[in-house]
Structures are given as structure tokens and as C-alpha cells.
C-alpha positions in Angstrom: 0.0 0.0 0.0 1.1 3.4 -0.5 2.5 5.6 2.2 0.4 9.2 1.9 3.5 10.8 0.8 4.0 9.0 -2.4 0.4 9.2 -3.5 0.1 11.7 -6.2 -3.0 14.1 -6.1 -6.2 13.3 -6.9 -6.8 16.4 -9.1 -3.0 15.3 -10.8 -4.6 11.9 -11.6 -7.5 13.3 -13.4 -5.2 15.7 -15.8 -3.0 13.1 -16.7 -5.2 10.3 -17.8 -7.3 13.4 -20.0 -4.0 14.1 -21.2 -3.4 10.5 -22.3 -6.5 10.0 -23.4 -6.7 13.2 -26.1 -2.9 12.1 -27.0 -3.7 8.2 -27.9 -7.3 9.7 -29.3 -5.3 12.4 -31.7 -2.8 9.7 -32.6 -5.7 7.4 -34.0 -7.5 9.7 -35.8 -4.1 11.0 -37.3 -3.4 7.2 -38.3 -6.9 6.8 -39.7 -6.3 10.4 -41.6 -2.9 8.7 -43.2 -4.5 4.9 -43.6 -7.2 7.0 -45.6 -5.0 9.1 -47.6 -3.9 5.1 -48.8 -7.3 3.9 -49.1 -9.4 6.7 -50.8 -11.4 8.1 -48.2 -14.1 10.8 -49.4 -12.7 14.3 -49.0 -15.1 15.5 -46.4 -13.8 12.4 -44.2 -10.3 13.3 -44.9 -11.4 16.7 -43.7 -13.5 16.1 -40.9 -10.5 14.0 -39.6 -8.1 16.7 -39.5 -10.7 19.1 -37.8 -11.1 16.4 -35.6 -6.8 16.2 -34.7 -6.6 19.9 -34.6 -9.3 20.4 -32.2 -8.6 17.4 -30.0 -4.9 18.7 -29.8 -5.7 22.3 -29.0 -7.7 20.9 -26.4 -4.3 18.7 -25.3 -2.7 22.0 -24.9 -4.5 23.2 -22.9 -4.7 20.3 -20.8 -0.6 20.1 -20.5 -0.7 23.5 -19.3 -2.7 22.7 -16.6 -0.9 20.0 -15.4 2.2 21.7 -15.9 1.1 23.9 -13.4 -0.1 21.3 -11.3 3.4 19.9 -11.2 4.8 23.2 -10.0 2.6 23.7 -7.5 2.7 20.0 -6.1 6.5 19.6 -6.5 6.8 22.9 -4.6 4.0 22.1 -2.2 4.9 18.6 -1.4 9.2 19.8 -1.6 9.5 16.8 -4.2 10.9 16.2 -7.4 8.4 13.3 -7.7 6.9 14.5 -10.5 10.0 15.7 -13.3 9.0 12.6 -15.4 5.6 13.9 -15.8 7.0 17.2 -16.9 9.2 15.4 -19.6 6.3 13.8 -21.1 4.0 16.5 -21.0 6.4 18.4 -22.6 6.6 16.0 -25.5 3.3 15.3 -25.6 3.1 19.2 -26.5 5.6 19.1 -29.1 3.2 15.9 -31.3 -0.1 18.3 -30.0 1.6 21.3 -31.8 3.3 19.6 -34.6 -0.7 17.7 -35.2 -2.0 21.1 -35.4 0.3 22.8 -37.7 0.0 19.7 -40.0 -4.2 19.7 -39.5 -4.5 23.4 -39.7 -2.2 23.5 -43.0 -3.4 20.7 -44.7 -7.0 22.0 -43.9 -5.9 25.4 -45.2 -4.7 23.9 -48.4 -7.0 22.0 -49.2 -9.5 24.9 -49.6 
């Protein structure tokens, strides 16, 4: 069982598995926005796909943000640098959320 000090927020729990859900749910629809580019999907599925990405990673932003701040204030509250790895991944995860919605919002853009 854990001891109270190495139990990580409640609140820090919720952001993380939001952020790994929009990540893994961004990551599909990109895959199913290349796997269609190779299987002929209709334009406005190609489209709707890429709306899909871009929106689903602006909402990751903002959600890596937020935890990002959450990390500074636990690691400060709790005098702990329990939480660097998080910070590390969070700030990759921001790098494929920003590189998705350059690609999304370009291709989009193009496309009209």
C-alpha cells in the first residue's frame, strides 16, 4: 500500500489520464487520416478528420498547461521532485499536440 507521501494528487490523476486520453485519441485519428490518404477516403472524411486532430490537440494543450502547473505547485507544495517525469512527457506530448495542429491546420488550409 502506498504511504500518503507518495500518493500523487487526486486532481493530478484526473489531468494526466485526460492528457493521455486526447494524446492516444489524436494519434488514432491522425493514423486513420494517413490509412485514408492510402485507401481513398471521401474528401469530407479526410477533412472532418483533420478538424477532428486539430481540435482534439488544441484541447491537449491546454490540458498540458494545466498539469504543468499542477506539477509546479505540487513539486513545490509537497518539496518533491516526484513529478519531473511527468513534466518530460507532458512536454513531449506538447511538441506531437503542436506539430498535429500545424499539419491539421495547414493541410486543412490547403486543401481549400
Amino acid at each position: 500500500m502506498k504511504t500518503p507521501k507518495n500518493r500523487k494528487p487526486f486532481l493530478f490523476k484526473i489531468t494526466n489520464r485526460m492528457i493521455l486520453f486526447l494524446f492516444s485519441l489524436s494519434f488514432v485519428l491522425f493514423f486513420f487520416y494517413t490509412a485514408g490518404n492510402f485507401q481513398q477516403f471521401s474528401g469530407q472524411s479526410q477533412k472532418f478528420l483533420l478538424t477532428a486532430v486539430t481540435f482534439l490537440s488544441a484541447a491537449l494543450l491546454f490540458f498540458i498547461c494545466a498539469g504543468l502547473v499542477q506539477i509546479l505547485w505540487y513539486g513545490i507544495k509537497l518539496k518533491t521532485l516526484q513529478f519531473l517525469g511527468f513534466a518530460f512527457l507532458y512536454l513531449l506530448f506538447a511538441l506531437f499536440a503542436v506539430l498535429f495542429i500545424f499539419f491539421g491546420s495547414g493541410v486543412i488550409f490547403l486543401s481549400n
